[in-house]
N, CA, C and O atoms as a GROMACS GRO file, in nm:
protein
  580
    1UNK      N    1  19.818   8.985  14.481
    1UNK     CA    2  19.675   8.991  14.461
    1UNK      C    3  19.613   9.110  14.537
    1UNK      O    4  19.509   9.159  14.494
    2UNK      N    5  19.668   9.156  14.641
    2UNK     CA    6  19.606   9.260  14.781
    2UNK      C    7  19.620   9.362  14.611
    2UNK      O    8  19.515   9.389  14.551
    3UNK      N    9  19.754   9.406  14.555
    3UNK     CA   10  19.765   9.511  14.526
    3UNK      C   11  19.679   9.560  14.391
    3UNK      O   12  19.676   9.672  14.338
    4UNK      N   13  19.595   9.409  14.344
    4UNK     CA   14  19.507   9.433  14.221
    4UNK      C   15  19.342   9.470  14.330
    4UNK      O   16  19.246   9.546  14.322
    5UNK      N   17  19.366   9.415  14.378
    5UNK     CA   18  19.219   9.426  14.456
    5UNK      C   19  19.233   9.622  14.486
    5UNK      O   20  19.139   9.698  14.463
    6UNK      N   21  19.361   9.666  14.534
    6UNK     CA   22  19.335   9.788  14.572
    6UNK      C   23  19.395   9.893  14.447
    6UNK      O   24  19.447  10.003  14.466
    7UNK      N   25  19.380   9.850  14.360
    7UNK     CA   26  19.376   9.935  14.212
    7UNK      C   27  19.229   9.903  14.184
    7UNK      O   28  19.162  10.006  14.188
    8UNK      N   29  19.161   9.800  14.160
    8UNK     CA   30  19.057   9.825  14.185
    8UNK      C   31  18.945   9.893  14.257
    8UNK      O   32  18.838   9.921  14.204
    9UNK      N   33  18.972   9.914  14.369
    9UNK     CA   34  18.886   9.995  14.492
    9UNK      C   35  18.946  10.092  14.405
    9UNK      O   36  18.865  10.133  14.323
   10UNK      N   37  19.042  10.136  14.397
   10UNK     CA   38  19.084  10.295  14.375
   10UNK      C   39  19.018  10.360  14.259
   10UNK      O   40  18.979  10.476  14.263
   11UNK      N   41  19.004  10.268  14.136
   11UNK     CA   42  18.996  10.286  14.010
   11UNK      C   43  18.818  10.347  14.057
   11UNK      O   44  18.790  10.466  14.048
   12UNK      N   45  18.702  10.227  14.113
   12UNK     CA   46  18.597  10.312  14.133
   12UNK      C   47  18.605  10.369  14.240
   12UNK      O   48  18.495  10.424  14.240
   13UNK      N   49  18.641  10.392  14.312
   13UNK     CA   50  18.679  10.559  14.371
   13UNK      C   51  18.677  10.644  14.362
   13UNK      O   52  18.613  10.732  14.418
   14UNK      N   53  18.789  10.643  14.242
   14UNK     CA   54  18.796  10.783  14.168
   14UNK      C   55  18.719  10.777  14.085
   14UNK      O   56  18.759  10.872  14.018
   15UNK      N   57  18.604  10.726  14.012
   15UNK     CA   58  18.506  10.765  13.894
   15UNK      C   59  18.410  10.805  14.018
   15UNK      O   60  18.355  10.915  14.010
   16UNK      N   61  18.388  10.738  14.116
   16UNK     CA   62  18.293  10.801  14.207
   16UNK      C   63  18.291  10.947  14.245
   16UNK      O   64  18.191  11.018  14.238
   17UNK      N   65  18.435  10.991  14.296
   17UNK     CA   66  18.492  11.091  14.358
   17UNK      C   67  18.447  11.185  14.214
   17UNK      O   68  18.344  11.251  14.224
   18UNK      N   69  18.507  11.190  14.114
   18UNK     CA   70  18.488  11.239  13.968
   18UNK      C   71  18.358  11.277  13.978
   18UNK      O   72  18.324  11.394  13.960
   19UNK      N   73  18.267  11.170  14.012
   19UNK     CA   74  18.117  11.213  13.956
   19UNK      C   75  18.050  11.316  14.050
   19UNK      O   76  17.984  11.409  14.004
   20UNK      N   77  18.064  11.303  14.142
   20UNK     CA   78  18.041  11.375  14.258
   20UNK      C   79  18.121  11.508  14.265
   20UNK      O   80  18.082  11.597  14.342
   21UNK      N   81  18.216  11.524  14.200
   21UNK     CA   82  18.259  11.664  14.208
   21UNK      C   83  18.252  11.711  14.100
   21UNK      O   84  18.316  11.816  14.093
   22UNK      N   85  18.197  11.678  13.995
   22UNK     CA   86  18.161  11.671  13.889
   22UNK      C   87  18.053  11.770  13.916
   22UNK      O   88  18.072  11.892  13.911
   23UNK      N   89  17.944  11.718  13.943
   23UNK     CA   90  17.779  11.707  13.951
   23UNK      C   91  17.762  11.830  14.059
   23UNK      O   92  17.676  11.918  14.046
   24UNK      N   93  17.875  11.824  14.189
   24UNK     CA   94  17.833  11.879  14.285
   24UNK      C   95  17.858  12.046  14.220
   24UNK      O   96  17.773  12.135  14.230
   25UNK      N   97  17.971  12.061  14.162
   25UNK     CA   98  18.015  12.221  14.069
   25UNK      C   99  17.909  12.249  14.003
   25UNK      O  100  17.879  12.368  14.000
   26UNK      N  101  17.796  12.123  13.912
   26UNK     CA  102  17.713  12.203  13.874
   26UNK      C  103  17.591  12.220  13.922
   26UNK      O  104  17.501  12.292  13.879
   27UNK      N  105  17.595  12.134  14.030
   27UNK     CA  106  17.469  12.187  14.137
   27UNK      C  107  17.480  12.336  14.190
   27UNK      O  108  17.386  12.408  14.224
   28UNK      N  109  17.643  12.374  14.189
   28UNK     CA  110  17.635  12.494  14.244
   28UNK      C  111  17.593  12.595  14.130
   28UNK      O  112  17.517  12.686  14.162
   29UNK      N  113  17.633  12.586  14.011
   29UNK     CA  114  17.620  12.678  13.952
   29UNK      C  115  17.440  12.709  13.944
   29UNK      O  116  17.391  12.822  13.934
   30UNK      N  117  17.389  12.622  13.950
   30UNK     CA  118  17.198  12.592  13.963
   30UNK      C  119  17.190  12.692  14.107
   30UNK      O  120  17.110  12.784  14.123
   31UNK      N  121  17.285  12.650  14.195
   31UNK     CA  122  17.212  12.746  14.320
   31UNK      C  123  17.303  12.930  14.246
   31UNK      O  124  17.266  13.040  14.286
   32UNK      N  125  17.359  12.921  14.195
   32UNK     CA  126  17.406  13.036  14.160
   32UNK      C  127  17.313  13.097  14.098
   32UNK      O  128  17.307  13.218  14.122
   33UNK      N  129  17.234  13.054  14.022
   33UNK     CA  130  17.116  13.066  13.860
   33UNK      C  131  17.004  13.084  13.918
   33UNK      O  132  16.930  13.180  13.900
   34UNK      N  133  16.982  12.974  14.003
   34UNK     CA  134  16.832  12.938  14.039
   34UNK      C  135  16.764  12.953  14.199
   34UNK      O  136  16.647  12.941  14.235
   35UNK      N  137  16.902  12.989  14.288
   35UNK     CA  138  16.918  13.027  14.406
   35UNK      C  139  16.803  13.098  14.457
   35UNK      O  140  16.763  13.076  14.571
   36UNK      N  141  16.753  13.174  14.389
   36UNK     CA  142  16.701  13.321  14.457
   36UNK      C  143  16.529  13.251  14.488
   36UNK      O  144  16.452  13.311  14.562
   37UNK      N  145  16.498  13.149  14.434
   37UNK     CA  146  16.381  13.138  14.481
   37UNK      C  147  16.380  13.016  14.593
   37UNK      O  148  16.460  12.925  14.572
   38UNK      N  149  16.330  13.011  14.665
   38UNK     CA  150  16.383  12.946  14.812
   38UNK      C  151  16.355  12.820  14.825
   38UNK      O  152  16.409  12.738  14.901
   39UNK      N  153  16.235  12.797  14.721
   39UNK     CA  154  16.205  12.603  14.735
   39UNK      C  155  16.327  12.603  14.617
   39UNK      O  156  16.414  12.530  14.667
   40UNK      N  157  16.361  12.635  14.524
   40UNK     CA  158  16.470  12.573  14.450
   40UNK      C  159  16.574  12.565  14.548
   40UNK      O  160  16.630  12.460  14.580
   41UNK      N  161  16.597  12.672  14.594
   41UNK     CA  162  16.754  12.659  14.698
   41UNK      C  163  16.787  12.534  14.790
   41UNK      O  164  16.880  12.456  14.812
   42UNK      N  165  16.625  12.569  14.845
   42UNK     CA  166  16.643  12.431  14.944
   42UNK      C  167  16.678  12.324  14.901
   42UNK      O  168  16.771  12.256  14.945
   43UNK      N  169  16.594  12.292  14.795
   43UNK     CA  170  16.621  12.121  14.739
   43UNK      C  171  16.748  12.147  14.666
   43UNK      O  172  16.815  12.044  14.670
   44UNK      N  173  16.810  12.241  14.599
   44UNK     CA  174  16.920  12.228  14.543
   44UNK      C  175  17.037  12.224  14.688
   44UNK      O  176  17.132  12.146  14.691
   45UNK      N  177  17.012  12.301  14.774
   45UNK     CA  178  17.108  12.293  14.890
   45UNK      C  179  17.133  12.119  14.921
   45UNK      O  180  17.234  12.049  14.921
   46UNK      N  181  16.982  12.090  14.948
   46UNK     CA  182  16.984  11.937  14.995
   46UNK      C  183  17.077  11.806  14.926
   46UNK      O  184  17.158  11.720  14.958
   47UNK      N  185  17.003  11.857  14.808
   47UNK     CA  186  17.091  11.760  14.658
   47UNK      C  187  17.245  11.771  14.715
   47UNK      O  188  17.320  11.684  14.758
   48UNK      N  189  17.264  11.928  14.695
   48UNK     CA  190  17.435  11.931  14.714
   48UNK      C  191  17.490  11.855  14.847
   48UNK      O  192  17.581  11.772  14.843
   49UNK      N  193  17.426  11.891  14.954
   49UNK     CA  194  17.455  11.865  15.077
   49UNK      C  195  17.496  11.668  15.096
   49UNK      O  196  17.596  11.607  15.137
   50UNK      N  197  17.395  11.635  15.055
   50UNK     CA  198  17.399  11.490  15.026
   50UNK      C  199  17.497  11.418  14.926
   50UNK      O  200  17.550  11.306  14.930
   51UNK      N  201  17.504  11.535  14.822
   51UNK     CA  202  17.589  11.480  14.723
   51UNK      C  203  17.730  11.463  14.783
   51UNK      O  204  17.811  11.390  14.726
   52UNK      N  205  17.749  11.501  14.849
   52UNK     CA  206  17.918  11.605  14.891
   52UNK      C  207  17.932  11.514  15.018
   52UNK      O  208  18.046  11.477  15.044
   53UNK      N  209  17.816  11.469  15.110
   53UNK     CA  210  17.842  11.377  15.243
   53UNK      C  211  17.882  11.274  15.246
   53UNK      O  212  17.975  11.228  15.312
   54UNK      N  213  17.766  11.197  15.125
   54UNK     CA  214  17.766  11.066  15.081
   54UNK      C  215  17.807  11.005  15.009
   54UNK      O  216  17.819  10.883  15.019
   55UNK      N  217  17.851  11.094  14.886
   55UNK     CA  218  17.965  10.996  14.797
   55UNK      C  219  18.053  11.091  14.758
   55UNK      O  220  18.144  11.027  14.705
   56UNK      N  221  18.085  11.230  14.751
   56UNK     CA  222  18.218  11.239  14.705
   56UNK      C  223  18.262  11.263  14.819
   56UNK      O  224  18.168  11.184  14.809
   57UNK      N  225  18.320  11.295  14.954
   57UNK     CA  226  18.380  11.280  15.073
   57UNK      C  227  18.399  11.154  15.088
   57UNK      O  228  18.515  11.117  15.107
   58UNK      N  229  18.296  11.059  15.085
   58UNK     CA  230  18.366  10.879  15.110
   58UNK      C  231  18.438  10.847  14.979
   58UNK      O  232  18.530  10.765  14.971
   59UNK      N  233  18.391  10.917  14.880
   59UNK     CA  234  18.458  10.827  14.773
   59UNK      C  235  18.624  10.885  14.749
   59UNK      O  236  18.710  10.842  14.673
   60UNK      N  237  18.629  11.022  14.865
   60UNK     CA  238  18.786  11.091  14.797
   60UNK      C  239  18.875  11.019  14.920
   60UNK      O  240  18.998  11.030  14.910
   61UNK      N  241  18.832  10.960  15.012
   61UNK     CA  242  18.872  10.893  15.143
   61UNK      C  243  18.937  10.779  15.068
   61UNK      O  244  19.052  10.742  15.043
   62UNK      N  245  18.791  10.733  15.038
   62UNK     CA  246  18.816  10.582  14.987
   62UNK      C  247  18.963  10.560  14.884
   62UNK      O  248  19.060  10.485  14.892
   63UNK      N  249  18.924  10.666  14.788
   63UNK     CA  250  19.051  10.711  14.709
   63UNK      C  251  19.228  10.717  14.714
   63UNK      O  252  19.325  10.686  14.646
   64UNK      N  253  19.189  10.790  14.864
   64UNK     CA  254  19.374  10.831  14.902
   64UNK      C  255  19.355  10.681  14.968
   64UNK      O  256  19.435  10.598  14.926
   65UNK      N  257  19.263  10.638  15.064
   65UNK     CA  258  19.338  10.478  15.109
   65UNK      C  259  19.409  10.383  15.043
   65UNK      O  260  19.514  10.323  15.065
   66UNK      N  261  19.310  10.383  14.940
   66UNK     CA  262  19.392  10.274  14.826
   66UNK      C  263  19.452  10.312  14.729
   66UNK      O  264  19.481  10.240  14.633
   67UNK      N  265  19.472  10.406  14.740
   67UNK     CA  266  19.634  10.478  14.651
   67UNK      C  267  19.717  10.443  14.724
   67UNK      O  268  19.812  10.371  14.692
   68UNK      N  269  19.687  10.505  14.876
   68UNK     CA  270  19.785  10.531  14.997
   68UNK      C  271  19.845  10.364  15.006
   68UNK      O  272  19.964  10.339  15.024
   69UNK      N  273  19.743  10.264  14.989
   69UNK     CA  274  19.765  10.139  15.049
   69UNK      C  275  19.860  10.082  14.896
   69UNK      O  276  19.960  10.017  14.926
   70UNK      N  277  19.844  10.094  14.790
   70UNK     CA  278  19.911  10.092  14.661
   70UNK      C  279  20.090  10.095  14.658
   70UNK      O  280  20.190  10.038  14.616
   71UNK      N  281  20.033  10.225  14.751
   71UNK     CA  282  20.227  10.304  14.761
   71UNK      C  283  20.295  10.126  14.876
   71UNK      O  284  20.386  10.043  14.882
   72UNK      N  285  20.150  10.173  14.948
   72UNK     CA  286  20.249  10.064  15.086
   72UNK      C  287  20.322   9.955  15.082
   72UNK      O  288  20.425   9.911  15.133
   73UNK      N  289  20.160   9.892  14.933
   73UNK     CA  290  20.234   9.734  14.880
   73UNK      C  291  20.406   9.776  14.812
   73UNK      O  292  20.491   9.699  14.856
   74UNK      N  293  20.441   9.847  14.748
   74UNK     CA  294  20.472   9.898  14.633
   74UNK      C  295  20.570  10.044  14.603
   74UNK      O  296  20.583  10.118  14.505
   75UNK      N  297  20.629  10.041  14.741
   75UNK     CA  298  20.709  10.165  14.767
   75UNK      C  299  20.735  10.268  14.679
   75UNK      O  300  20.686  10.381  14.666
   76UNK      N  301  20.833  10.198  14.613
   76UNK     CA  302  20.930  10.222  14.506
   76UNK      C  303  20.796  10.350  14.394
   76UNK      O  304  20.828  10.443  14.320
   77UNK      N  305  20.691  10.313  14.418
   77UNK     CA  306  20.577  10.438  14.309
   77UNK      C  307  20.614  10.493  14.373
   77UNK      O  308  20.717  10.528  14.316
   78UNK      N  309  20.613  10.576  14.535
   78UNK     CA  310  20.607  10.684  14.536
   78UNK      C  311  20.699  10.752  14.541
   78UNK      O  312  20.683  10.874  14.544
   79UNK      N  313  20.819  10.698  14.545
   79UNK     CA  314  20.950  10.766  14.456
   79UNK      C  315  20.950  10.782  14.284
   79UNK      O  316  21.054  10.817  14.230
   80UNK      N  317  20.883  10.767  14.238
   80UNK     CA  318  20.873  10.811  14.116
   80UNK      C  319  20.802  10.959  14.054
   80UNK      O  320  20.690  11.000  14.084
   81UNK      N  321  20.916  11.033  13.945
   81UNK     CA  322  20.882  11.142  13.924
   81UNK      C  323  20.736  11.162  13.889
   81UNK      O  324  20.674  11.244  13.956
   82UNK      N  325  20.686  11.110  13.812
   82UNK     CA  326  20.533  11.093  13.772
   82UNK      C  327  20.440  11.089  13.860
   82UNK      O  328  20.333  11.148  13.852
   83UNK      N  329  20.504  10.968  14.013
   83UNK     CA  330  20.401  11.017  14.117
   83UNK      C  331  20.393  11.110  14.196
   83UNK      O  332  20.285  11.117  14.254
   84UNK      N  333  20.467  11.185  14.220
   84UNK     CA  334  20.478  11.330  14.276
   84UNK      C  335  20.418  11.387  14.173
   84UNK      O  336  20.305  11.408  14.217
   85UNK      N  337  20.422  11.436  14.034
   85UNK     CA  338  20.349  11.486  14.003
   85UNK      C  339  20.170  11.476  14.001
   85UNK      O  340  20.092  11.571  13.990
   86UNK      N  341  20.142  11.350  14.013
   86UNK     CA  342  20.024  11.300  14.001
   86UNK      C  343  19.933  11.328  14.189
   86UNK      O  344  19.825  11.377  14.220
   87UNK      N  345  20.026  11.277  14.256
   87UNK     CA  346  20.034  11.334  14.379
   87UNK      C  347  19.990  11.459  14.431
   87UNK      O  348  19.918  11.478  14.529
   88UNK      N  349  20.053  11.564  14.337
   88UNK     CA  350  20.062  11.736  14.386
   88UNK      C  351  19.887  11.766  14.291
   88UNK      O  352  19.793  11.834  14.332
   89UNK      N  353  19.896  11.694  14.175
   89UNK     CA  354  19.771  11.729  14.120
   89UNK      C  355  19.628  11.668  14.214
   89UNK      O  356  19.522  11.730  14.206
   90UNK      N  357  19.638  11.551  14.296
   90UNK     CA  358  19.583  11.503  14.331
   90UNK      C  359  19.495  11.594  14.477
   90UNK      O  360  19.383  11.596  14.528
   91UNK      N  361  19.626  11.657  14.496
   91UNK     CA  362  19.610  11.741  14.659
   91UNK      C  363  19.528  11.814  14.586
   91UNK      O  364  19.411  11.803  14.621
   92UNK      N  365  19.551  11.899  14.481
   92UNK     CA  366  19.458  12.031  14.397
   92UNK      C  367  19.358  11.969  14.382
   92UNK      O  368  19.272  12.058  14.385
   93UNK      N  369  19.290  11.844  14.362
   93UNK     CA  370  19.165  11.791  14.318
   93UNK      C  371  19.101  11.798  14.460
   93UNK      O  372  18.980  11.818  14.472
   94UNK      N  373  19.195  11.780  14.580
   94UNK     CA  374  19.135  11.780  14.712
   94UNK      C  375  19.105  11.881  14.749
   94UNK      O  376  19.028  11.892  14.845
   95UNK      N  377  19.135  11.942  14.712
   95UNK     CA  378  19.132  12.149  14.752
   95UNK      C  379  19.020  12.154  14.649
   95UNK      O  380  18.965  12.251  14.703
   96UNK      N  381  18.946  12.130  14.552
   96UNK     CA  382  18.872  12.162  14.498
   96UNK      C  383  18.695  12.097  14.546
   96UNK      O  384  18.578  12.134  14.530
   97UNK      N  385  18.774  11.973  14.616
   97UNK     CA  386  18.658  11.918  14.707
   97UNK      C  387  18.615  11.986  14.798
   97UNK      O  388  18.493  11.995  14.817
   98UNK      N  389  18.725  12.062  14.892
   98UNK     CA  390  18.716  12.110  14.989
   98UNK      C  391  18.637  12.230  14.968
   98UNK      O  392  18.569  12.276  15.060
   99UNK      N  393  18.640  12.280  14.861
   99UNK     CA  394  18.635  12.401  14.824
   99UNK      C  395  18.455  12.430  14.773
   99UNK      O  396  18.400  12.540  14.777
  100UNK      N  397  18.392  12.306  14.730
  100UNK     CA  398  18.274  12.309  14.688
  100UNK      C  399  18.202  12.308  14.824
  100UNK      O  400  18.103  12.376  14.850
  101UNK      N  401  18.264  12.221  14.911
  101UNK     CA  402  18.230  12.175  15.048
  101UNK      C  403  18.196  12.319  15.107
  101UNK      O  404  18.080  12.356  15.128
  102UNK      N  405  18.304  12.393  15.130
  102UNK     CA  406  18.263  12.524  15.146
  102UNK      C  407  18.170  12.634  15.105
  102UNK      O  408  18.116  12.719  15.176
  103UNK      N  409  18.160  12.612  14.966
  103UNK     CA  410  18.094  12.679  14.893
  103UNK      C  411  17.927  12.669  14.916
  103UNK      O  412  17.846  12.761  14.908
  104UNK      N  413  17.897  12.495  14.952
  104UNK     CA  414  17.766  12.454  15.003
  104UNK      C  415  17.713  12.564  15.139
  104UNK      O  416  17.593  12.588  15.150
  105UNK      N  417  17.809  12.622  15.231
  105UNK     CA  418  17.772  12.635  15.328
  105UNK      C  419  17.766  12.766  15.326
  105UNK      O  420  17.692  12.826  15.404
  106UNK      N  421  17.843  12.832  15.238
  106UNK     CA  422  17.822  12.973  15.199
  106UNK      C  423  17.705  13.014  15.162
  106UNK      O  424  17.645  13.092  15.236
  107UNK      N  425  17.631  12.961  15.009
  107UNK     CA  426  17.547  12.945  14.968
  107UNK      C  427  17.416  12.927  15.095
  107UNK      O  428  17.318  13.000  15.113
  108UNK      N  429  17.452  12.812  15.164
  108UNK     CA  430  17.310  12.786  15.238
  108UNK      C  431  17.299  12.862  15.322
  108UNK      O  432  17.189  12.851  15.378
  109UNK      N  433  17.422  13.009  15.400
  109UNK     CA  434  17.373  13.049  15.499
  109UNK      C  435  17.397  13.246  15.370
  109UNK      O  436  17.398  13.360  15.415
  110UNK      N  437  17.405  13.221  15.283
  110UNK     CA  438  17.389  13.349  15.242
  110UNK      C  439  17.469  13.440  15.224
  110UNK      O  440  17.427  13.551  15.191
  111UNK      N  441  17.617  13.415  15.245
  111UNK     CA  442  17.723  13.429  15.286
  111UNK      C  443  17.765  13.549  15.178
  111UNK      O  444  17.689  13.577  15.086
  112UNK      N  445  17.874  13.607  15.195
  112UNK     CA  446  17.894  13.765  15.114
  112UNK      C  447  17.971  13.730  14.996
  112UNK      O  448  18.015  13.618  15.024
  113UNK      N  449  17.993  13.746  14.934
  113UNK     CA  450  18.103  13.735  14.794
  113UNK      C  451  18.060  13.562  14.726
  113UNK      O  452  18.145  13.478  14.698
  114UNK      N  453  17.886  13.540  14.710
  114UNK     CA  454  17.883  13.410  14.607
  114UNK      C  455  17.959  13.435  14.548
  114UNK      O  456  17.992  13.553  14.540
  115UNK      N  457  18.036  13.322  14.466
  115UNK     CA  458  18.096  13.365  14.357
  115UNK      C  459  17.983  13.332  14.211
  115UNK      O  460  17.910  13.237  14.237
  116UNK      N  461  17.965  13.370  14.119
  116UNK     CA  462  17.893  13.383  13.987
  116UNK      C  463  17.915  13.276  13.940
  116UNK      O  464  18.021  13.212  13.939
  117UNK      N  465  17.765  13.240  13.876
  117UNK     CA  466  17.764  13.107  13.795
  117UNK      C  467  17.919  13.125  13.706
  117UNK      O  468  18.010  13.043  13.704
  118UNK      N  469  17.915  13.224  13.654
  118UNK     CA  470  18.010  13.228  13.546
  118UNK      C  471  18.120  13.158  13.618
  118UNK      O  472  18.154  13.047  13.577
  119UNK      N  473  18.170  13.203  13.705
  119UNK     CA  474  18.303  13.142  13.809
  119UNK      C  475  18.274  12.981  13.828
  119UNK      O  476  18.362  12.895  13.830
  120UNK      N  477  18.149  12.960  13.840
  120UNK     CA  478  18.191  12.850  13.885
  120UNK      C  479  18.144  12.763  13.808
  120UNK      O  480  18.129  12.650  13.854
  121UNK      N  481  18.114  12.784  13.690
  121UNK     CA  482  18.138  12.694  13.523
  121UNK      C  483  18.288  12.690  13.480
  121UNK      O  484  18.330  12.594  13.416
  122UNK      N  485  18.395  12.828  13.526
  122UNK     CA  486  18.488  12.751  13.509
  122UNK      C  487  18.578  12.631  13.621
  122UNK      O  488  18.647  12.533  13.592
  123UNK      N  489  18.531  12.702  13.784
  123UNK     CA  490  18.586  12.561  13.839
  123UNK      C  491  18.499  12.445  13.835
  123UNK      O  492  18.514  12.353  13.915
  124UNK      N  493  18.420  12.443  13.757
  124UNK     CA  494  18.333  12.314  13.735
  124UNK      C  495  18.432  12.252  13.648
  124UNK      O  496  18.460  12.142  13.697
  125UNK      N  497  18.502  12.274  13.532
  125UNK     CA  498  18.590  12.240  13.450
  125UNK      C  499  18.720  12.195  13.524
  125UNK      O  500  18.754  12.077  13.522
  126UNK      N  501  18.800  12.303  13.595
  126UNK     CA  502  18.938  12.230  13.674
  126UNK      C  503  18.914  12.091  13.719
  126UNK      O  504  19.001  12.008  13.696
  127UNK      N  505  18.807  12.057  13.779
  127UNK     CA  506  18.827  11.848  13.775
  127UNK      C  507  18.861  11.792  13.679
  127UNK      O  508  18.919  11.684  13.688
  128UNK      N  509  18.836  11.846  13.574
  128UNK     CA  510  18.784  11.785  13.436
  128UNK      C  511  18.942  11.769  13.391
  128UNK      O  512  19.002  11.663  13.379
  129UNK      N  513  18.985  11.875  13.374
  129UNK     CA  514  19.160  11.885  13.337
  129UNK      C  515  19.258  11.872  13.445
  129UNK      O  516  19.375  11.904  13.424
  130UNK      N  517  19.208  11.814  13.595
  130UNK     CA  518  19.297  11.801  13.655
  130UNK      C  519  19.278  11.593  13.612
  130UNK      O  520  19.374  11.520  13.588
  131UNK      N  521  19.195  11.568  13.615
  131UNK     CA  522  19.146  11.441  13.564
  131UNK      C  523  19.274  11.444  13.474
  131UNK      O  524  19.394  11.434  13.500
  132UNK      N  525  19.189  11.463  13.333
  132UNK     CA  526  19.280  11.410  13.228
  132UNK      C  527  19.457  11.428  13.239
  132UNK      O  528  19.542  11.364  13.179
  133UNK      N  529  19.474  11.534  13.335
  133UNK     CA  530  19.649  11.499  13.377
  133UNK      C  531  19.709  11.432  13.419
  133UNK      O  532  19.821  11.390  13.390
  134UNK      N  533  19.578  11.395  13.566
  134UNK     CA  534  19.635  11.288  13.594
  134UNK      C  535  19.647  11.149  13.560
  134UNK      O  536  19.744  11.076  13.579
  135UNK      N  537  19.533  11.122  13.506
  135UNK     CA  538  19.524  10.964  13.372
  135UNK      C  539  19.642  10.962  13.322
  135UNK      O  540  19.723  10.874  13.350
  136UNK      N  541  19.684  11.133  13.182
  136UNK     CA  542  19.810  11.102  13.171
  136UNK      C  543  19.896  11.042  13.256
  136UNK      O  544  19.937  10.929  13.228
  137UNK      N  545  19.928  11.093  13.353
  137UNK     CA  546  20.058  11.076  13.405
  137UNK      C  547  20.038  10.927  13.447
  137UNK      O  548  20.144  10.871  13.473
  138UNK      N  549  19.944  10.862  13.458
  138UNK     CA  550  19.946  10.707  13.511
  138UNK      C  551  19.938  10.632  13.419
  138UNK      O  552  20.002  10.528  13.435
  139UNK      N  553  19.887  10.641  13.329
  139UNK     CA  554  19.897  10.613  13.182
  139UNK      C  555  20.110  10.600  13.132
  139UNK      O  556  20.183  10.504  13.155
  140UNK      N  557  20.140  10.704  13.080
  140UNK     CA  558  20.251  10.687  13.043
  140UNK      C  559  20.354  10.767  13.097
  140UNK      O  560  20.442  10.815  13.026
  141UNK      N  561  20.346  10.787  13.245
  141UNK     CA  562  20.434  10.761  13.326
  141UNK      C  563  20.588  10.856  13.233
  141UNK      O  564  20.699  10.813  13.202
  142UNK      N  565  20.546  10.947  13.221
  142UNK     CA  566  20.664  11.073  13.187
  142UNK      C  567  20.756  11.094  13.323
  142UNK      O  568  20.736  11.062  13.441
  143UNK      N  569  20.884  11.172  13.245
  143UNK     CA  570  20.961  11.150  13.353
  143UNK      C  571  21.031  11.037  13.417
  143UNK      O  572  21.110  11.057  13.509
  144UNK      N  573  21.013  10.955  13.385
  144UNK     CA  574  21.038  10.813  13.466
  144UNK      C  575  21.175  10.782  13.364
  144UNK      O  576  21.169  10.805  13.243
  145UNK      N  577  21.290  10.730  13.425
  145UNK     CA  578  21.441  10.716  13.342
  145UNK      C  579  21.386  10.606  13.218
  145UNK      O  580  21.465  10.566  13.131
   0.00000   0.00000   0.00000
């Protein structure tokens, strides 16, 4: 029963984590667009700032725990080829958290090399297809004898 309860936590987790890094890529691209005038920045800084503190950082926490706690019930997943792959994609979804995280602070202090809306409409997308890989791979579990 522990291990349905923590597929559950995980399951909204990750739609949380999703939405929030979702939302937060295109908050940036708004400070990319809309940046230059300073009451937009601010409240768009704020939005982001909040977005990124309060639910996608708790919700990517919340995430690896009850994955992490998943493996614990349940060893034997994380010897499986599918979860290493799902795994390695998972770290890249974390690097992409990390990465907006950064990007907030660039942005708010003015920092040299923004990168262009254009840039970051396409890493607004990498969640999107790191998502649907990883569903695959939990879904139907390729690789597996």
């Amino acid at each position: 029963m522990a291990y349905l309860w923590l597929k559950w936590l995980h399951i909204v987790a990750v739609i949380s984590w999703m939405a929030g890094i979702l939302y937060l890529y295109r908050l940036l691209v708004y400070l990319a667009e809309r940046g230059g005038d300073p009451s937009n920045k601010e409240l768009l800084l704020l939005m982001a700032r909040r977005l990124f503190k309060a639910i996608t950082l708790p919700a990517m926490i919340v995430s690896y725990v009850a994955g992490l706690g998943m493996v614990g019930l349940v060893p034997a997943l994380g010897h499986q080829p599918w979860f290493m792959a799902k795994f390695v994609l998972v770290l890249l979804m974390t690097h992409m958290t990390a990465k907006a995280g950064l990007l907030i602070g660039r942005f708010a202090s003015g920092g040299p090399k923004l990168p262009t809306s254009k840039r970051l409409r396409w890493l607004n997308e990498a969640p999107t297809v790191l998502l649907l890989v990883i569903v695959y791979l939990v879904i139907f579990k390729p690789f597996s004898p």
